[in-house]
C-alpha positions in Angstrom: 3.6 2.7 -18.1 2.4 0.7 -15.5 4.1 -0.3 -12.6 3.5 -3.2 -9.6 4.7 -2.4 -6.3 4.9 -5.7 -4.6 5.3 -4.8 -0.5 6.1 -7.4 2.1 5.4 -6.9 6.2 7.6 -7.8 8.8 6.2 -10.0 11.2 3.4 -8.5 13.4 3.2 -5.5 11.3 -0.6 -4.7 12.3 0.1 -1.8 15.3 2.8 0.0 12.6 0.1 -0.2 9.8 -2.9 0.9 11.4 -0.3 4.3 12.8 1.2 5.4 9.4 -2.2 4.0 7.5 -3.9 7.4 7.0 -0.5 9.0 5.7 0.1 5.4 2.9 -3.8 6.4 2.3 -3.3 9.8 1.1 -0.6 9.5 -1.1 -2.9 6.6 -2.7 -5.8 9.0 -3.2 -3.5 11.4 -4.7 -2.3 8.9 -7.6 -6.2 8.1 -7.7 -6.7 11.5 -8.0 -4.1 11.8 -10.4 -6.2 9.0 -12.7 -2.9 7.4 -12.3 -4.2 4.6 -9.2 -5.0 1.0 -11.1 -5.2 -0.7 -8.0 -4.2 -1.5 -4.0 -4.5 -3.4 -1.4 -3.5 -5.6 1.6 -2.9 -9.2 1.4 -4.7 -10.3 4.7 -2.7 -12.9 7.1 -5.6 -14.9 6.8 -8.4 -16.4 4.1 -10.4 -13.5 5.1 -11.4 -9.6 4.0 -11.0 -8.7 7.8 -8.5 -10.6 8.8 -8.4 -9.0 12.6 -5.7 -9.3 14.8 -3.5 -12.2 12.2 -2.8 -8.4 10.2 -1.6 -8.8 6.6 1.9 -10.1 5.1 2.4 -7.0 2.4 0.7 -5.2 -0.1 -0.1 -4.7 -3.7 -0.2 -1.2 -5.5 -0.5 -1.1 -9.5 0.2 2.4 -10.5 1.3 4.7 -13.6 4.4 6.2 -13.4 6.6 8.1 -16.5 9.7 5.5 -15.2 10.3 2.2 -13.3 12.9 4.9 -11.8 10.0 7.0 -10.9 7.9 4.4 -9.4 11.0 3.3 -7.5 11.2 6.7 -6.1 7.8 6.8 -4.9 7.8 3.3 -3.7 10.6 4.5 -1.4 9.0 7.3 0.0 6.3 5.2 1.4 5.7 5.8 5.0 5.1 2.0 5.6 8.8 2.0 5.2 9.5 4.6 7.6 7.5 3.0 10.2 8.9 -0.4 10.1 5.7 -1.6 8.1 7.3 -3.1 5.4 10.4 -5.8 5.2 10.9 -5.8 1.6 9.9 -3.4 -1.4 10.0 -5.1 -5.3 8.7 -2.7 -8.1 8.1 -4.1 -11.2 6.9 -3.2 -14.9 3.2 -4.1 -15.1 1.7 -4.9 -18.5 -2.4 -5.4 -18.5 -4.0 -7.7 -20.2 -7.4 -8.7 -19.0 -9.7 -7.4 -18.3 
């Protein structure tokens, strides 16, 4: 099943992100690799792609998982939340419609 992982930042996050980025990156391109990876990204600080120095307020990941247990696991293992990215963590069952 599908699973949304719905991440918000604390405030000035940016410095944390960009530090633990390449390790949240990886485990990303192993669920892509996986063919498990739907979907993720930033939400930018700002009404912009490169939203600079404002940062971003969380993130969005929409993943396959065999459980919502599973997924919480893996949610929790993020290294956003070890490096004080990441305020809050909500995973939720995700069910595609469109497109």
């Amino acid at each position: 099943m599908l699973y949304a992982v719905i991440s918000e930042d604390v405030e000035n996050s940016l410095a944390k992100r960009l530090e633990a980025r390449p390790a949240h990156i990886a485990r990303l391109e192993e669920l892509k690799s996986q063919g498990r990876l739907v979907m993720a990204g930033p939400h930018p600080a700002i009404d912009s792609n490169d939203p600079g120095e404002a940062g971003f307020t969380g993130s969005l990941i929409i993943a396959e998982f065999p459980s919502l247990a599973e997924a919480q696991r893996w949610a929790d293992a993020d290294p956003y939340i070890d490096a004080g990215v990441y305020a809050k963590v909500c995973v939720k069952p995700y069910k595609k419609v469109l497109p």
